[in-house]
N, C-alpha and C positions, 0 to 999 in steps of 0.2 A: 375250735370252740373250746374253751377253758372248761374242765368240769368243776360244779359243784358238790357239795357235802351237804346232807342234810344234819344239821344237830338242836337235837332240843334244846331249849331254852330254859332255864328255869330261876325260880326263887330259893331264898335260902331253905325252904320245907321241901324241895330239888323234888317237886311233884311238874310234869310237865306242861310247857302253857301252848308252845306252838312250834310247830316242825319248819322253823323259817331257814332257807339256804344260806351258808355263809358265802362270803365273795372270795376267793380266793388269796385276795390280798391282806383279808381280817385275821389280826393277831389271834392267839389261842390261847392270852394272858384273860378273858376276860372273868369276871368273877360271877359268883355263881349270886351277887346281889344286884347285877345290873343287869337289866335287860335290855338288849341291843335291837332294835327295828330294825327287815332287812333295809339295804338300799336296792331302790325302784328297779334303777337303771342295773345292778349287777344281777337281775333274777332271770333264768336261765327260759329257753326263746320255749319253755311248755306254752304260756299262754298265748293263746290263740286267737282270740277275737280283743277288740279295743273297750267291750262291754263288759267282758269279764276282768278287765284289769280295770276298767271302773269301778265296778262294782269290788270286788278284793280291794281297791286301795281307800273308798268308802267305807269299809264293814275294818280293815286295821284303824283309819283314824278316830272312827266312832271308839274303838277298844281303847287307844292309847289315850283320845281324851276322857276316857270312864277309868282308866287308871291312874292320870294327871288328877282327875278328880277328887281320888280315892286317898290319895297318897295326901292329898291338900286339905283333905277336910271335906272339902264343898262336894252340893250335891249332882250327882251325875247329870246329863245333858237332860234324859227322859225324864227324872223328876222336876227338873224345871219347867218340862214342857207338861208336865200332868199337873204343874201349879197354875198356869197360866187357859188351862182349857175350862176352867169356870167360871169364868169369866163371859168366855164365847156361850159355853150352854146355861148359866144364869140371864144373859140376853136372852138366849134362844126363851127359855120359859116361861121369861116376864114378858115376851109376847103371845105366846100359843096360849098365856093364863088372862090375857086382855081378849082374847076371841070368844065370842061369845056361843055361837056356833060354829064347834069341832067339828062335828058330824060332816056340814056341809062343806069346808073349808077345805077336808078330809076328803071329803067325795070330789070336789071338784080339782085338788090336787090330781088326784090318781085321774081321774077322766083328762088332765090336762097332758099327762104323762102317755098313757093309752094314745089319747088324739097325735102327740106326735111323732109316736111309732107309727101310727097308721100311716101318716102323710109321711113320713120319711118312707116307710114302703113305698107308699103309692108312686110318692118320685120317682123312686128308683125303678117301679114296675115301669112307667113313664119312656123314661131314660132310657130304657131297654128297647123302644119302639124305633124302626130304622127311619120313620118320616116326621112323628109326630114333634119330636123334641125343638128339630128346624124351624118347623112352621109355629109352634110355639111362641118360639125367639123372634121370628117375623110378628106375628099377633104383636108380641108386648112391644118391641120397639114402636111398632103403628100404632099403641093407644099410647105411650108413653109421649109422641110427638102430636098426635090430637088433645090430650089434659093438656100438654105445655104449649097451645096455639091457643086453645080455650081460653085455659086461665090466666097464665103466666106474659102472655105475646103484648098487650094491648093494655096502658095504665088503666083504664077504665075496669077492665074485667080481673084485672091484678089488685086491683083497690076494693071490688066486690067480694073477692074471693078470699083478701084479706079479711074482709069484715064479718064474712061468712064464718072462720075458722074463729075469730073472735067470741063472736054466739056462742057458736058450741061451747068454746072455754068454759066461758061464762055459766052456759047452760047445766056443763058438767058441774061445777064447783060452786052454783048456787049465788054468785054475786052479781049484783046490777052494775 
């Protein structure tokens, strides 16, 4: 295994920006105005997991392109994205400013939230039972092929059950 060098990197004000390993092969001409990114592939076998070198080569490209930025003028990746997010919450307020009642909206939010924690527990309390889940899974397949012999099997009861589903629409959204 070749060893590495660690040496700072710096700008002409030679304040330091990042302790990146040089490759062995990289000249020692470099100046003290360029900054070199290391390469990937010559960085020495410390890292350990495939997440952490995700993560490291995520959090250098975010830097080099807030530097590309910098140096261009233009503005960084996160000001673009804090220009574009009111957009999303001017949406958001010209509807929560069209409800009429918060209060209840509010309440039945959180009650909707509450409810499915409860049943996600319950499932899982469920789930945890060594008979009941099986017989369960029998139950529903047997009503699931009784609705589909009902309704579904026979034009006639398929064409009723059509018109049935029709109604309701209807019923819901108020037109004849």
């Amino acid at each position: 295994m070749a060893s590495t060098t660690s040496t700072p990197l710096s700008i002409s004000s030679s304040s330091t920006l990042i302790d990146a390993p040089r490759h062995p092969t990289a000249t020692a001409a470099s100046s003290s105005q360029c900054v070199n990114l290391p390469n990937l592939h010559a960085l020495p076998a410390v890292v350990h997991s495939p997440t952490r070198l995700a993560k490291t080569t995520a959090y250098c490209r975010k830097i080099a392109r807030n530097v590309v930025a910098m140096a261009t003028g233009d503005p960084p990746a996160d000001a673009v994205m804090l220009a574009e997010t009111p957009e999303i919450i001017k949406t958001i307020q010209e509807a929560w400013d069209k409800v009429e009642d918060k209060y209840a909206v509010t309440s039945l939010g959180v009650a909707g939230v509450v409810g499915l924690w409860a049943s996600a527990g319950m499932i899982s309390a469920i789930d945890k039972l060594p008979v009941v889940p099986g017989l369960l899974e029998l139950v529903g397949i047997g009503y699931t092929g009784w609705y589909a012999y009902k309704n579904l099997a026979f034009k006639p009861d398929r064409e009723a059950f059509l018109q049935k589903i029709k109604d309701i629409y209807h019923g819901i959204i108020g037109t004849s």
